[in-house]
C-alpha positions, 0 to 999 in steps of 0.5 A: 869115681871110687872104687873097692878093692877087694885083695888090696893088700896083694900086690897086684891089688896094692899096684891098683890102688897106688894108680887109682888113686894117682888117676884122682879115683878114690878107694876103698881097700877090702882086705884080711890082715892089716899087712902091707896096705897102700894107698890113703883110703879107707880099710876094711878088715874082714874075711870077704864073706863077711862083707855087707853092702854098707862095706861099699858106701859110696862105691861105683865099682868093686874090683875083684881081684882074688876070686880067679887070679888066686881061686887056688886059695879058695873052695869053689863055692866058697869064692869071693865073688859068689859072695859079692854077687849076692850082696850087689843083687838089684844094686846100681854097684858095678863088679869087675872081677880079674879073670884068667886067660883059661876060658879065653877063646884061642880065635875068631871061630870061638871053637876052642878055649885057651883051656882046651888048647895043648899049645898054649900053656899060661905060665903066669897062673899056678892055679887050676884052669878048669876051675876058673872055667867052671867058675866063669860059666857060673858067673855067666848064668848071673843076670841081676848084677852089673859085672864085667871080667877083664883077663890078662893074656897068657903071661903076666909078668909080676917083675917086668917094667910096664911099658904104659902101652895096652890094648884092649880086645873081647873074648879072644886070646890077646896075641901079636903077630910074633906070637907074643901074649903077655902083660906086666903086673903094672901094666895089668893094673893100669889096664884095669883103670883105664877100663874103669875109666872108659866105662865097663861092658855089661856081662861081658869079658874083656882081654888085654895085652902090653904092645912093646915096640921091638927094635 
């Protein structure tokens, strides 16, 4: 397999990069300054809406993680993943982008989004929910492109150490029964591979959270 990421140079996406490639996946690093890059692949410096197709060669998936996880830094229409959703029209490249626990539903009855709940606030995201909620319902409208979005919980925690323990649901907020929903930033990135790895679901969201074993 080989993968392109978009936001390599961050430092969720470098913590990807670093995993794909020890899980043997190759990978190609889409970024906008030459500024801490990781990983052995090849670079691709350029502003992300002067990305082509030919960008990807060889790819099986792009992994998108600036359009939600840092949509503060953009204009709305002016993401990358509109973007890239045209250029993957009609092609067999699959798309996953990292989502936000915004338009997440709070339980089963799938009547609120997390967006809409007062008693659940994402203290891992100093970004706009509605915009990645109007963003998300964009996205659902696409049909001609094999993507698929997978999103933390309410908290990630970019300084935590990962416990390598994950688990995945759908379109609900993930929570355990001591109310806990959160994820470390490496973990986050072992996450995304092992979803790689056990095949991405078409046009769906999919959620993940870390279970820490309690003494």
């Amino acid at each position: 397999m080989k993968i392109a990421v978009v936001g390599a140079n961050t430092a969720l996406g470098s913590s990807i990069v670093r995993k794909a490639e020890e899980s043997g996946i190759g990978v190609v690093s889409l970024v906008t300054s030459a500024i801490n890059l990781a990983g052995q692949g090849r670079v691709v410096i350029k502003n992300f809406q002067d990305l082509l197709i030919s960008d990807f060669n060889d790819c099986h998936c792009i992994v998108d993680t600036e359009s939600f996880l840092r949509i503060d830094k953009y204009s709305s229409d002016l993401l990358p993943i509109w973007h890239l959703l045209e250029l993957l029209k009609g092609s067999s490249i699959k798309l996953l982008t990292l989502g936000s626990s915004s338009f997440l539903y709070t339980d089963k009855s799938r009547r609120n989004l997390v967006y809409e709940s007062e008693c659940l606030c994402s203290e891992s995201e100093a970004i706009s929910p509605l915009l990645c909620v109007n963003a998300y319902n964009r996205l659902k409208s696409c049909d001609n492109v094999n993507w698929s979005v997978l999103c933390p919980p309410l908290l990630i925690d970019k300084a935590g150490y990962g416990c390598g323990n994950i688990e995945f649901s759908n379109d609900i907020l993930p929570m355990g029964v001591d109310g806990d929903s959160s994820i470390s930033q490496s973990d986050f990135s072992l996450a995304t591979i092992e979803l790689l790895k056990r095949g991405l679901p078409l046009r769906s969201c999919v959620s993940v959270r870390a279970i820490r074993h309690h003494l």
